[in-house]
N, C-alpha and C positions, 0 to 999 in steps of 0.2 A: 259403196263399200258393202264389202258381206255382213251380214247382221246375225241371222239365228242358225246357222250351221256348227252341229256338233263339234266340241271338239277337248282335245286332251293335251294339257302342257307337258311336257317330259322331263322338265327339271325347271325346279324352284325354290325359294327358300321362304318359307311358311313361316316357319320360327325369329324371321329378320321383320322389324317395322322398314316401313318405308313404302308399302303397296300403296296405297293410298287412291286416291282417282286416276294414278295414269296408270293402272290396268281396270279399266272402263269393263271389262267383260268377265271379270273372276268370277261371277257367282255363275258365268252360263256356263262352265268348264267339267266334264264330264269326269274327267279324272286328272287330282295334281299330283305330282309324283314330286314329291317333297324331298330334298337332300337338308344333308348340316355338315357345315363343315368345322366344328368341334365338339369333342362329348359333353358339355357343358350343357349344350343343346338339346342333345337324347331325351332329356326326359321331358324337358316341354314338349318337343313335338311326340313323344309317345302318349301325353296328355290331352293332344288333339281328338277330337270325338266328329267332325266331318267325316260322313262314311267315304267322300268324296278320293280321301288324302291316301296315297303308298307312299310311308315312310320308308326312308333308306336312312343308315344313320353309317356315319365313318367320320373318319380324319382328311381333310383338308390339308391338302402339300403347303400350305403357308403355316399348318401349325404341327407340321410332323414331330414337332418335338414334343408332343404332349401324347405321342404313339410309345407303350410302354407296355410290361406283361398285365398290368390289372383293366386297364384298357380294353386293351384283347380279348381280355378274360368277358368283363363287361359287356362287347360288342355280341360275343359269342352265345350270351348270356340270353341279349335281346330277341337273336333271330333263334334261338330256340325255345323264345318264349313267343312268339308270332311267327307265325309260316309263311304270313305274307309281306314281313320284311328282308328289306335289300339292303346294298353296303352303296352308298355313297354322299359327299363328295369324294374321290382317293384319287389318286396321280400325281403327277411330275409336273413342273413348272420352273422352267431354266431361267425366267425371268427374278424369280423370287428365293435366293437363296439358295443352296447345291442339291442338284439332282442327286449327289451322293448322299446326302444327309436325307432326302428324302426316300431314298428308295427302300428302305426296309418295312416302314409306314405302309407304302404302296402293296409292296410286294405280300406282305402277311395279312391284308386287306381283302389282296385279288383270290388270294387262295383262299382264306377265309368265305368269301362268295363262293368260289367256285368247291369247295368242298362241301357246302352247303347247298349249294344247289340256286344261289341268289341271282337277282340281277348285277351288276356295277355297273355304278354311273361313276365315267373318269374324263376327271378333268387336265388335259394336255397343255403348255406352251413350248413352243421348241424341241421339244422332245418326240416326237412322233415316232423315231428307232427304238428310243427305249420302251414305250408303251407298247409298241408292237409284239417287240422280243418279248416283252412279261407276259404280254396276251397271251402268245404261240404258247407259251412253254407254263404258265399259271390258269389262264382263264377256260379250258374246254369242259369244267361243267359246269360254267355259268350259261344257265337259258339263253341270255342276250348281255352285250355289254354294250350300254347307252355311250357315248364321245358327244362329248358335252361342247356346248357351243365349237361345232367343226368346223372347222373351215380348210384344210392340208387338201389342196388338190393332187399332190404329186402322193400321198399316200393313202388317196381313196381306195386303190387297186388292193392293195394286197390288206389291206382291213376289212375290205366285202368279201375277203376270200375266207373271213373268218366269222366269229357269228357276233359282227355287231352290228350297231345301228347309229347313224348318220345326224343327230342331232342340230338342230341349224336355229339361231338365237335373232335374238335381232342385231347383235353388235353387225353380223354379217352385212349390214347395209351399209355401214362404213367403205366397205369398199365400189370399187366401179360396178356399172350394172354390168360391165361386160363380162367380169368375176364372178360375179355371183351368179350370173345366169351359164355360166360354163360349169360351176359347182353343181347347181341344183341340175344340169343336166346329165351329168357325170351319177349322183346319185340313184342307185336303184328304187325306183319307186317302193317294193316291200323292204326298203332299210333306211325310209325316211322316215323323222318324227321332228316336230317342232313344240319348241320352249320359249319361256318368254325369261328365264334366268332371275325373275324379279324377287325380290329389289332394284337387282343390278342391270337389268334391259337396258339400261342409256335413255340421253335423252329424248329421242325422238320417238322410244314408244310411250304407246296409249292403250292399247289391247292387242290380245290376237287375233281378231279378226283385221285388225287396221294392219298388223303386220302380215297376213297370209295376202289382204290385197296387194299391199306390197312388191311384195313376193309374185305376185301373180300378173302385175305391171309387166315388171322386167322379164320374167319367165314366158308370157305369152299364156299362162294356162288358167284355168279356173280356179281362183282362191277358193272355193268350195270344195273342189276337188283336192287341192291341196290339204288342207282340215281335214277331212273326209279321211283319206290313205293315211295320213299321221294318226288319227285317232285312231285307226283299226289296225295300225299296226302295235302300237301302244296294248293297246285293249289284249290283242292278241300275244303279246310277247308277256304280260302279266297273269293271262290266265284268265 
């Protein structure tokens, strides 16, 4: 298994206990790109002092209903008070309650990034049309918008036409390797980045490198290499 090759996780939850030893390699991680997914959290993690950590702070589609105008005001507050924060977790999730009830969360979220000039990290289920359409029509001055544990091979196409990035978790091993290795082929190598979601990695992760081997099984390619082009793209999409 790979051991000391650089690398940068793209979404995580800093602010949740639960890391514990089965992310075996947090401290060798160049850069963690911290999400939260309610404001409750904001200001712990704004309290973070690891030079290491990119905060993103937003609402979470399971708790849109705490999306409100002081909220807003609040979030709006933060990234004008840090230049080098972002807006995330935001998005849709068909499985958890009504995409209608969530969409306005979303929506004043993406623009809020995208007026500002931020990343978004969003988090999709079932929804990949509507994410889409808000992209097209909200997201063109966000830098980059990270798609948080992806997995939608039928809407790889017309999402690379746009300016995001391809985020890939370990839940993805859930599936067949025949899946996953038509995914990660599918992906443009400069709009790939890998996360470990932790807390929430599932059971059979242990670190990132154990997950990029993985990944590099079924793929056929160098887990090093794979590390490698996530890190610099990461690195390079934050600046």
């Amino acid at each position: 298994m790979v051991q000391n090759s650089h690398f940068s996780d793209s979404h995580l939850h800093l602010v949740e206990e639960g890391h514990g030893d089965r992310y075996s390699d947090l401290d060798s991680a160049d850069i963690l790109m911290a999400c939260t997914a309610r404001p409750d959290e904001w200001d712990v993690q704004s309290g973070m002092t690891d030079t290491r950590i990119i905060g993103s702070y937003g609402v979470h589609p399971w708790y849109s209903d705490e999306w409100n105008d002081d909220i807003r005001e609040r979030l709006v507050s933060i990234l004008e008070g840090n230049g080098k924060a972002h807006v995330g977790e935001i998005g849709l999730d068909y499985q958890r309650g009504t995409v209608k009830d969530q969409m306005k969360a979303f929506e004043d979220q993406l623009t809020i990034a995208s007026n500002m000039g931020r990343i978004a990290t969003v988090h999709m289920v079932g929804t990949e049309k509507e994410v889409l359409e808000s992209v097209k029509l909200r997201g063109s001055g966000c830098p980059g918008i990270i798609l948080h544990s992806y997995g939608s091979d039928s809407y790889l196409k017309p999402f690379s036409g746009l300016n995001c990035y391809f985020s890939i978790s370990p839940r993805i091993l859930s599936r067949s390797d025949v899946r996953v290795k038509r995914l990660m082929d599918a992906i443009p190598d400069e709009r790939l980045l890998l996360e470990t979601d932790s807390p929430h990695a599932g059971k059979v992760f242990t670190g990132m490198h154990d997950f990029a081997s993985r990944l590099g099984d079924i793929t056929g390619r160098d887990p090093e290499e794979l590390l490698s082009i996530a890190d610099s793209n990461l690195k390079g999409l934050i600046g």
